[in-house]
N, CA, C and O of each residue as an XYZ file, in Angstrom:
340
protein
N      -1.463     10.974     38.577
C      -2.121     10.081     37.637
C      -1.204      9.848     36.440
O      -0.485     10.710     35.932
N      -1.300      8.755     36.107
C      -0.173      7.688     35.010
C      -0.962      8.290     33.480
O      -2.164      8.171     33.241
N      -0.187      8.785     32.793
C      -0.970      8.567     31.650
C      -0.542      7.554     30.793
O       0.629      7.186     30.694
N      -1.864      6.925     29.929
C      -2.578      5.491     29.473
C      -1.297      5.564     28.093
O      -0.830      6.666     27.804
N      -0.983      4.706     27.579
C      -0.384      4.635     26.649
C      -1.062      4.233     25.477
O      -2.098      3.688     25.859
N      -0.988      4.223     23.908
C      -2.291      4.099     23.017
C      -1.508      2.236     23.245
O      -2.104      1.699     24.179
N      -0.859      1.668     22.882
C      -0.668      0.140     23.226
C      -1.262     -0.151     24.710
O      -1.875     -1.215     24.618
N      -1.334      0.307     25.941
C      -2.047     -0.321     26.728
C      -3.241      0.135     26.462
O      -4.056     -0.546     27.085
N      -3.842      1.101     25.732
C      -5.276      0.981     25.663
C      -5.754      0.114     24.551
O      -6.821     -0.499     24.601
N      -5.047      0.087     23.690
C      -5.256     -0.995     22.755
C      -5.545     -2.746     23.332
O      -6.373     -3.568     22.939
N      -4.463     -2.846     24.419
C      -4.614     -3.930     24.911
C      -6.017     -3.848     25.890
O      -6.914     -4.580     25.471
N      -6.210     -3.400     26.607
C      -7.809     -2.898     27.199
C      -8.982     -2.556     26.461
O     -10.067     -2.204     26.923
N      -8.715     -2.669     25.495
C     -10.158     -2.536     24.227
C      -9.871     -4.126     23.541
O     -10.939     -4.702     23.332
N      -9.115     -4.625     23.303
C      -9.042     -5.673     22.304
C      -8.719     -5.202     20.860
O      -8.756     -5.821     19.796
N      -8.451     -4.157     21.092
C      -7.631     -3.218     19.405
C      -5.935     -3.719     19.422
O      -5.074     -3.542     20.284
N      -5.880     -4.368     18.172
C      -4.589     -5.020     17.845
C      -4.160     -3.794     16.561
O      -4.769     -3.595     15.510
N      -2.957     -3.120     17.056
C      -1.883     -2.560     16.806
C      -1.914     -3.026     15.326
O      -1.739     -4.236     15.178
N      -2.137     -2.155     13.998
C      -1.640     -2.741     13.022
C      -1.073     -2.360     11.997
O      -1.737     -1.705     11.193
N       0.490     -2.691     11.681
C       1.385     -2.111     11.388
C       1.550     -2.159      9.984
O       1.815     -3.348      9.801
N       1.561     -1.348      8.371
C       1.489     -1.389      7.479
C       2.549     -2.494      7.220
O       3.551     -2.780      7.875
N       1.895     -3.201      5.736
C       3.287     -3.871      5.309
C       4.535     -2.990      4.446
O       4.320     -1.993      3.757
N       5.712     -3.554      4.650
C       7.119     -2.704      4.029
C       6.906     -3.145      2.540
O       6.880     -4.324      2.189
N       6.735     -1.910      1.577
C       7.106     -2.159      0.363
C       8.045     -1.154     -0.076
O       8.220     -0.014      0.354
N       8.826     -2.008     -1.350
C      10.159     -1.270     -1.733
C       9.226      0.315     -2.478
O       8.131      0.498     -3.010
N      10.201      1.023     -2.183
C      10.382      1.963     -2.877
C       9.199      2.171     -4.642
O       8.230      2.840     -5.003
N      10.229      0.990     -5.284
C       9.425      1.258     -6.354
C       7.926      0.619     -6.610
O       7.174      0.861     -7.554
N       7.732     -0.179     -5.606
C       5.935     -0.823     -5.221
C       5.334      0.408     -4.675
O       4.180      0.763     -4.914
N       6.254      1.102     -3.859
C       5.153      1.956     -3.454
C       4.709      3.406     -4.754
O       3.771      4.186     -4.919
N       5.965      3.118     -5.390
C       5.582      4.329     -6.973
C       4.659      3.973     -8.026
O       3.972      4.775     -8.659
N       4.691      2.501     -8.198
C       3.567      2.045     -8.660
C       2.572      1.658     -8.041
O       1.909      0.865     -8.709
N       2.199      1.852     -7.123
C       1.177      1.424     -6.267
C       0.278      3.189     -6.086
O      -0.934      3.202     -5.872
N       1.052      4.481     -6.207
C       1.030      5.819     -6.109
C      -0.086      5.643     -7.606
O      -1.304      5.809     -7.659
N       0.906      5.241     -8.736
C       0.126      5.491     -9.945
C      -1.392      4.823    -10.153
O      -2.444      5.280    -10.602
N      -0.988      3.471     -9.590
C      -2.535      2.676     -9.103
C      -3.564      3.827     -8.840
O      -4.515      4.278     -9.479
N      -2.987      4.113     -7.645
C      -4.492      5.134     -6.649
C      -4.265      5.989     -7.586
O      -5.470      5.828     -7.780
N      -3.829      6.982     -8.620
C      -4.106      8.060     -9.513
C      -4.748      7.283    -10.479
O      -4.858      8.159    -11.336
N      -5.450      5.910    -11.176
C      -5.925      5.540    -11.985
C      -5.193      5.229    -12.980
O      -5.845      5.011    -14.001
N      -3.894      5.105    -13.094
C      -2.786      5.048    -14.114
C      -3.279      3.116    -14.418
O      -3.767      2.387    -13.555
N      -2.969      2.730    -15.803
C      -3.291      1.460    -16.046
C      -1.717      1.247    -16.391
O      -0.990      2.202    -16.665
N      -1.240     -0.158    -16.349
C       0.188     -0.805    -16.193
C       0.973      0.139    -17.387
O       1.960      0.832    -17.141
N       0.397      0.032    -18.591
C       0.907      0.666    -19.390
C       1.538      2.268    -19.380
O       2.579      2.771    -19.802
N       0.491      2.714    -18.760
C       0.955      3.998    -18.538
C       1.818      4.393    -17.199
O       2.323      5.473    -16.894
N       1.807      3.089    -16.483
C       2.885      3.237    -15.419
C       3.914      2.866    -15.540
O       4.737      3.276    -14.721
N       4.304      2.048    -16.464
C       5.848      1.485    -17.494
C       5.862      2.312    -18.099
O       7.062      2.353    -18.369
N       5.162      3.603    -18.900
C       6.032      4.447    -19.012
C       6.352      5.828    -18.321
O       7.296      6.576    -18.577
N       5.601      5.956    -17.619
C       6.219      6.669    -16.493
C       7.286      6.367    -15.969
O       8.287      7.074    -16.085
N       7.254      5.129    -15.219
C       8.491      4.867    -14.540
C       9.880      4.162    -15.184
O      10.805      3.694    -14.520
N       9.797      4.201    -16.411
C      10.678      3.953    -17.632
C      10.960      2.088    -17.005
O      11.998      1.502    -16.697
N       9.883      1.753    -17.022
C      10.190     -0.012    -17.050
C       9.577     -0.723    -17.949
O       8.799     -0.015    -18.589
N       9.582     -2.007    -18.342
C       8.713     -2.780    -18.965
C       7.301     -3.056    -18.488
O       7.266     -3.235    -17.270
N       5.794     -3.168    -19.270
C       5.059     -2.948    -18.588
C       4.778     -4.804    -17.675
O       3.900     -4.975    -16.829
N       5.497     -5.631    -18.022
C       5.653     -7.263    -17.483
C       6.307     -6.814    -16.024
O       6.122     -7.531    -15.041
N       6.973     -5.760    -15.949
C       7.777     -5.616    -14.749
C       6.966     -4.763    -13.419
O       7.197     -4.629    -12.217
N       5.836     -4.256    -14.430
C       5.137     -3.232    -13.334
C       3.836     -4.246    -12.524
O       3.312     -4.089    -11.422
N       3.599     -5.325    -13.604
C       2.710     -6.954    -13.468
C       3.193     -7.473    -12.191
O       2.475     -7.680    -11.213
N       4.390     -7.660    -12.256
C       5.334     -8.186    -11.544
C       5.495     -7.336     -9.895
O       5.798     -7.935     -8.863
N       5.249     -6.044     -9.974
C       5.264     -5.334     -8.873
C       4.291     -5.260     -8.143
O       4.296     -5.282     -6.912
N       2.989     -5.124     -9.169
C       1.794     -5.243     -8.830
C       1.365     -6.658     -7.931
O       0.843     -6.593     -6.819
N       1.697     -7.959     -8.650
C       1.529     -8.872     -7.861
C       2.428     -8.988     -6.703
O       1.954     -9.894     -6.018
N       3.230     -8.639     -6.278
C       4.033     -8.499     -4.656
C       3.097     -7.523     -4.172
O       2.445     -7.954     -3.221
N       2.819     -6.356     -4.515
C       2.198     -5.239     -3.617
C       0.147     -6.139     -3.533
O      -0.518     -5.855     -2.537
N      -0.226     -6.688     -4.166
C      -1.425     -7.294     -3.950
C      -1.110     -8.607     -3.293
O      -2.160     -9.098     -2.876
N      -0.066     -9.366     -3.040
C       0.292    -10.093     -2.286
C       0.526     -9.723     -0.472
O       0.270    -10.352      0.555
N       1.035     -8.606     -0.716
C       1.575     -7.875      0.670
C       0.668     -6.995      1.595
O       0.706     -6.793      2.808
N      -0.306     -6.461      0.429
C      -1.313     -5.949      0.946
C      -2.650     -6.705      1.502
O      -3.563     -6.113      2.078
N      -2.622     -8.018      1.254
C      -3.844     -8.891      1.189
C      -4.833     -8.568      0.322
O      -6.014     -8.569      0.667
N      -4.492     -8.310     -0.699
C      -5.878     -7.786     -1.708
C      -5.762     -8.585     -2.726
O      -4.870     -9.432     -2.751
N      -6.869     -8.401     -3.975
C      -7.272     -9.288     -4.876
C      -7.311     -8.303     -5.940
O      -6.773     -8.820     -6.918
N      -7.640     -7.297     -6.167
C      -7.257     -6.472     -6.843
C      -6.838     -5.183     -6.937
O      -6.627     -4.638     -5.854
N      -6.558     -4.195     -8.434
C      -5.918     -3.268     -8.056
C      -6.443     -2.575     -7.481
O      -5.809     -1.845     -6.718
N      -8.245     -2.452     -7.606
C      -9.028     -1.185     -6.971
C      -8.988     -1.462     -5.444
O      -9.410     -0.573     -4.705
N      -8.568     -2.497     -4.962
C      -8.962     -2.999     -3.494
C      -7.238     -2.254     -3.068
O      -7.183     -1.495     -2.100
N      -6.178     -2.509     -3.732
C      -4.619     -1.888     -3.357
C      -5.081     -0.284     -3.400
O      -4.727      0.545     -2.562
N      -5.994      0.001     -4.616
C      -5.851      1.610     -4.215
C      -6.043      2.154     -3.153
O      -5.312      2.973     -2.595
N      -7.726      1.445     -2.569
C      -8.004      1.549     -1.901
C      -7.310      1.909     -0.288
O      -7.385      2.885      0.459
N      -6.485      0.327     -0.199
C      -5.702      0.394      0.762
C      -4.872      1.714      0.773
O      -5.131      2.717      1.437
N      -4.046      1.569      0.097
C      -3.035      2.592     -0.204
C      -3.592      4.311      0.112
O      -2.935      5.021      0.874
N      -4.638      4.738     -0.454
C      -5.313      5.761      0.414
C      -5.533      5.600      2.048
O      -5.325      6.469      2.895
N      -5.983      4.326      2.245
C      -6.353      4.233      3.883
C      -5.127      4.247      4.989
O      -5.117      4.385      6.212
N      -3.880      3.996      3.787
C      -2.827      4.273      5.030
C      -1.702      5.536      4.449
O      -0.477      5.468      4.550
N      -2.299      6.403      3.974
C      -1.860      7.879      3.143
C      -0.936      7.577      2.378
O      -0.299      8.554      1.983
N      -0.498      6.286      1.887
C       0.458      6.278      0.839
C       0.132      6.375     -0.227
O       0.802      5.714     -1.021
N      -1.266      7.389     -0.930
C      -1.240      8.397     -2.003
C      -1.051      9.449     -2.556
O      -1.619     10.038     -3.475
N       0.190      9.752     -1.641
C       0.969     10.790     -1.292
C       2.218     11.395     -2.141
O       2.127     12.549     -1.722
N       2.841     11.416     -2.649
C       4.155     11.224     -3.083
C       5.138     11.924     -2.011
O       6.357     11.889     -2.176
């Protein structure tokens, strides 16, 4: 007996494979501070940037993630363990 592979059972259920989106490095450090409750400010200075630049990160990572806001990115971001460091 063959054993089932999780892609052919996926294809035999109608479950589509779904693969996180790639964010850089530093989306995913501010995206870390997101899910800890950190507000922009306090994540520009954590991560020694401007807080326009962490705005700026934020909207690619809520772009990439399909979300609308930050609590909906935290969200995500727990559901695929990248609240991790």
């Amino acid at each position: 007996m063959q054993a089932v592979t999780q892609a052919q059972q996926d294809e035999c259920t109608g479950v589509e494979a779904v693969t996180p989106p790639r964010l850089t490095p530093t989306q995913m450090q501010v995206l870390r501070c997101v899910h800890s409750g950190l507000l922009n400010k306090q994540i520009a200075y954590e991560l020694g940037m401007a807080e326009a630049t962490v705005k700026v990160h934020m909207t690619a990572v809520m772009r990439k993630l399909n979300v609308r806001n930050r609590t909906q990115a935290a969200i995500v971001a727990g559901q695929w363990g990248w609240s991790h460091g």
